[in-house]
C-alpha positions as a Markdown table, in Angstrom:
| # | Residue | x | y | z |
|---|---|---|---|---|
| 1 | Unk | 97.9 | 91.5 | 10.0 |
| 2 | Unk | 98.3 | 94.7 | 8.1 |
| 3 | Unk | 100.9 | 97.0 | 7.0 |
| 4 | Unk | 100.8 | 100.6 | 6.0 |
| 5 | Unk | 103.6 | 103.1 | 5.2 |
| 6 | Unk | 103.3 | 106.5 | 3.8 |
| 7 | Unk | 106.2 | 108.0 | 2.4 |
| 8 | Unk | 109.3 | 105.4 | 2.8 |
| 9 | Unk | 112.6 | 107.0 | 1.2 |
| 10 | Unk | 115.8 | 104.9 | 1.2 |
| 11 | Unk | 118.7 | 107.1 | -0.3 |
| 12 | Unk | 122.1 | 105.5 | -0.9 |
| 13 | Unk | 125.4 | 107.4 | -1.3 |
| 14 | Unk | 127.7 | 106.1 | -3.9 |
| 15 | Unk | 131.2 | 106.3 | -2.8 |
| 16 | Unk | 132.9 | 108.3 | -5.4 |
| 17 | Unk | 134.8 | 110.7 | -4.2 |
| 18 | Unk | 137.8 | 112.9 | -4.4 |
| 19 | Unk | 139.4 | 114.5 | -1.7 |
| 20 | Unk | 137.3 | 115.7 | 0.8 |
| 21 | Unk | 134.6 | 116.5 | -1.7 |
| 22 | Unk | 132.4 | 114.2 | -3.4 |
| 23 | Unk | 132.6 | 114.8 | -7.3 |
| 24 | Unk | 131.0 | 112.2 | -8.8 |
| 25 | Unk | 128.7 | 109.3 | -6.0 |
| 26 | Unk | 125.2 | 110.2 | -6.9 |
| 27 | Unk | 122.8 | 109.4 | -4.8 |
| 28 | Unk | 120.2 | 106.3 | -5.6 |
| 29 | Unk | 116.7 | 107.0 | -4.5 |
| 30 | Unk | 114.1 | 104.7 | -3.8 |
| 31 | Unk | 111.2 | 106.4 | -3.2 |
| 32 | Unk | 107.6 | 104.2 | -2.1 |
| 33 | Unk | 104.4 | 106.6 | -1.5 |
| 34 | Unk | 102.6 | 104.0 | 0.6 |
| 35 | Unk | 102.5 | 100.4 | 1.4 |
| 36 | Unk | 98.6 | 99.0 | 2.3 |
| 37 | Unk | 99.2 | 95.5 | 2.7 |
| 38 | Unk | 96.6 | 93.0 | 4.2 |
| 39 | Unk | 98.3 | 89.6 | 3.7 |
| 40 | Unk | 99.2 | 86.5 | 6.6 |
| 41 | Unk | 102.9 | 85.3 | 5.7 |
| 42 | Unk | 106.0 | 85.5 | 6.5 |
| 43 | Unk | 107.5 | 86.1 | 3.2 |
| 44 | Unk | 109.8 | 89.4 | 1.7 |
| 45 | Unk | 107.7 | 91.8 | -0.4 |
| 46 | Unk | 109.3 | 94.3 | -2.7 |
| 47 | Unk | 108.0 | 97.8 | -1.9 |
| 48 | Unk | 110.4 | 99.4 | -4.4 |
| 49 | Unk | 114.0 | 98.7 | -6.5 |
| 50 | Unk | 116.6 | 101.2 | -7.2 |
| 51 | Unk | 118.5 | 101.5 | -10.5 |
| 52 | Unk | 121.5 | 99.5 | -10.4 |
| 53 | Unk | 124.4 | 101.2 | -9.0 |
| 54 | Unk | 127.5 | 103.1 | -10.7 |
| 55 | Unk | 130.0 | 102.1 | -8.3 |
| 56 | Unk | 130.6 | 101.3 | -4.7 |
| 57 | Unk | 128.2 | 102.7 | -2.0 |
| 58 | Unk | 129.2 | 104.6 | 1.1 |
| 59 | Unk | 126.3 | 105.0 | 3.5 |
| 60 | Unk | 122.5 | 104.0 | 3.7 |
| 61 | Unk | 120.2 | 106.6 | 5.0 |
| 62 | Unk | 115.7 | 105.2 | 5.5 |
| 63 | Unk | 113.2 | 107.3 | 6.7 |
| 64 | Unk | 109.3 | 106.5 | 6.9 |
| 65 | Unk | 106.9 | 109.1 | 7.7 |
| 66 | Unk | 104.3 | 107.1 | 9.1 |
| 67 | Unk | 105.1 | 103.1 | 9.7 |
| 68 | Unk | 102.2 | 101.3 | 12.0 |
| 69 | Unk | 100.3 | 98.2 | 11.5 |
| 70 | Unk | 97.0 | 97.4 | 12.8 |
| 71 | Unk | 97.3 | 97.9 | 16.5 |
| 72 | Unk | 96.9 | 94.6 | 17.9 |
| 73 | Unk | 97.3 | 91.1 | 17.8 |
| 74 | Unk | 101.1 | 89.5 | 17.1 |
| 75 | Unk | 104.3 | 91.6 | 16.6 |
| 76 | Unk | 105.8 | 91.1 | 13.1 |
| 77 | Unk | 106.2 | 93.7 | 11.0 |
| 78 | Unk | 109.2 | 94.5 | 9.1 |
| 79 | Unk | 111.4 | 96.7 | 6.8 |
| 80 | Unk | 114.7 | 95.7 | 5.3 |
| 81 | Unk | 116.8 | 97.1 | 2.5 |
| 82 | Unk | 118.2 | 93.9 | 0.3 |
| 83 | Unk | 121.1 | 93.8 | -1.7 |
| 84 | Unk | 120.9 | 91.6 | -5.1 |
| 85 | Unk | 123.2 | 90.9 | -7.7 |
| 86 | Unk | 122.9 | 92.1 | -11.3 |
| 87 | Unk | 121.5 | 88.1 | -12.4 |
| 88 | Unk | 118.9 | 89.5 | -10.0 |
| 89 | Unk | 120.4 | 86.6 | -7.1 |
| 90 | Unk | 119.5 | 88.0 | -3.6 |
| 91 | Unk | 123.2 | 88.7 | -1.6 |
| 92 | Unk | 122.4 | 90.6 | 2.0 |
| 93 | Unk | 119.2 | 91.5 | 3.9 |
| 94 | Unk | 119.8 | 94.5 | 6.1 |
| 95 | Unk | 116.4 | 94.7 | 8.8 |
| 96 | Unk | 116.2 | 98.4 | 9.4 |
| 97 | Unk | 113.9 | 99.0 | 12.6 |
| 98 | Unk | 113.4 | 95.4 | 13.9 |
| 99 | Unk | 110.1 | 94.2 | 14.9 |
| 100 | Unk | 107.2 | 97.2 | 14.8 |
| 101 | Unk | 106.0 | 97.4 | 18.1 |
| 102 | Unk | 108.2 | 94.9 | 19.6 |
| 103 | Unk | 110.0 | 96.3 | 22.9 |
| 104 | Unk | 113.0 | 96.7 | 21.3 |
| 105 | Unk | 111.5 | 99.1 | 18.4 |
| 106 | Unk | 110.1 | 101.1 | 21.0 |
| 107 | Unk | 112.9 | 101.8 | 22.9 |
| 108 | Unk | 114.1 | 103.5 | 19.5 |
| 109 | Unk | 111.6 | 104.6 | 17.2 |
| 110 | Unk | 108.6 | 105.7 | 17.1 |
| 111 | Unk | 106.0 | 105.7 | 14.0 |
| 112 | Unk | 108.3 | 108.3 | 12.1 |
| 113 | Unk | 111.6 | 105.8 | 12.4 |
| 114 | Unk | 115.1 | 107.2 | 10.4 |
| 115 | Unk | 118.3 | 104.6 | 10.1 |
| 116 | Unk | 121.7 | 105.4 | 8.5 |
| 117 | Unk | 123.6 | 102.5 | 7.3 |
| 118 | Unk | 127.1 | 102.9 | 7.5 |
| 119 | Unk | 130.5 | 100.8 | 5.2 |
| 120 | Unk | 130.9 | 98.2 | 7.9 |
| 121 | Unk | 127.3 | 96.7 | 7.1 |
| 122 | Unk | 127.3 | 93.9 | 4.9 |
| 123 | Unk | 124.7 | 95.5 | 2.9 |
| 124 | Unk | 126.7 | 98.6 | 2.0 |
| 125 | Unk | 130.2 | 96.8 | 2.1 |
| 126 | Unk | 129.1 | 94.0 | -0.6 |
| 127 | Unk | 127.7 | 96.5 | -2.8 |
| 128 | Unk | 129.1 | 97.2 | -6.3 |
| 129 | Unk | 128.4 | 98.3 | -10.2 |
| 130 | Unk | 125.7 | 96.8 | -11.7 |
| 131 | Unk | 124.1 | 95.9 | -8.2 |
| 132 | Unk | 120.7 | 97.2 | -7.1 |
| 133 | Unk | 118.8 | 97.9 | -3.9 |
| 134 | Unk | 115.1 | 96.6 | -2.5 |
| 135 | Unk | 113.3 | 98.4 | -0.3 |
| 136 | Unk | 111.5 | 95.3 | 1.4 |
| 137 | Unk | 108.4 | 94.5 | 4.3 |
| 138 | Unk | 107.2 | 91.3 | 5.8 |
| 139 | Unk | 103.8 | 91.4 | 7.4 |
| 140 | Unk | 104.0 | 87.9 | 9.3 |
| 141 | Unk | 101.4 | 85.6 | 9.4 |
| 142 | Unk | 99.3 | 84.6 | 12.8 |
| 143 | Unk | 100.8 | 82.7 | 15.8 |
């Protein structure tokens, strides 16, 4: 199976704010040019890692400009955002799109998918200082 992705950005507001205006939650980028992978498991990969965070985080917002695999064959492509602790200890594993091609991705995305995460996810609710972000795919191996 293979995976390619051109331009994946995952942005995460932190939630520090005053008022109605936010004075201080700057955003965490991760940013991944292109993913070209070729392997056959069904492991988590890293595609990229965000600095660790300030503070608590407020909302989770993916885009991909181009997300397709090779066309045929078994349905099993991934992309998750993943949570880990400053140790480096995996918390929360947030799947963004689902399964690439599968009938639910279809039915709401196309090749150019977008997500926003929102404070009553487990990925953005567990969040804290010191904590980073991985922008993370899973191929899926045959059968």
């Amino acid at each position: 199976l293979k995976l390619r992705i051109v331009q994946a950005v995952f942005v995460c507001q932190q939630a520090q704010c005053c008022d109605l205006l936010c004075c201080g939650g700057m955003p965490v980028e991760i940013s991944v040019s292109s993913i070209d992978e070729d392997g056959y498991d069904d492991d988590w990969h890293e595609a990229g890692k965000s600095e660790p965070l300030t503070g608590p985080v407020q909302k989770i917002d993916t885009s991909v400009d181009n997300f397709e695999d090779q066309g045929w064959g078994y349905c099993k492509t991934r992309l998750a955002i993943a949570l880990y602790n400053p140790q480096g200890e995996f918390v929360v594993r947030e799947d963004l799109f689902g399964v690439y091609r599968s009938d639910e991705y279809k039915a709401k995305y196309d090749n150019k998918p977008t997500r926003q995460i929102g404070s009553e996810e487990e990925v953005v609710k567990k969040a804290a200082s010191g904590w980073s972000y991985k922008l993370e795919y899973a191929v899926g191996g045959g059968g």
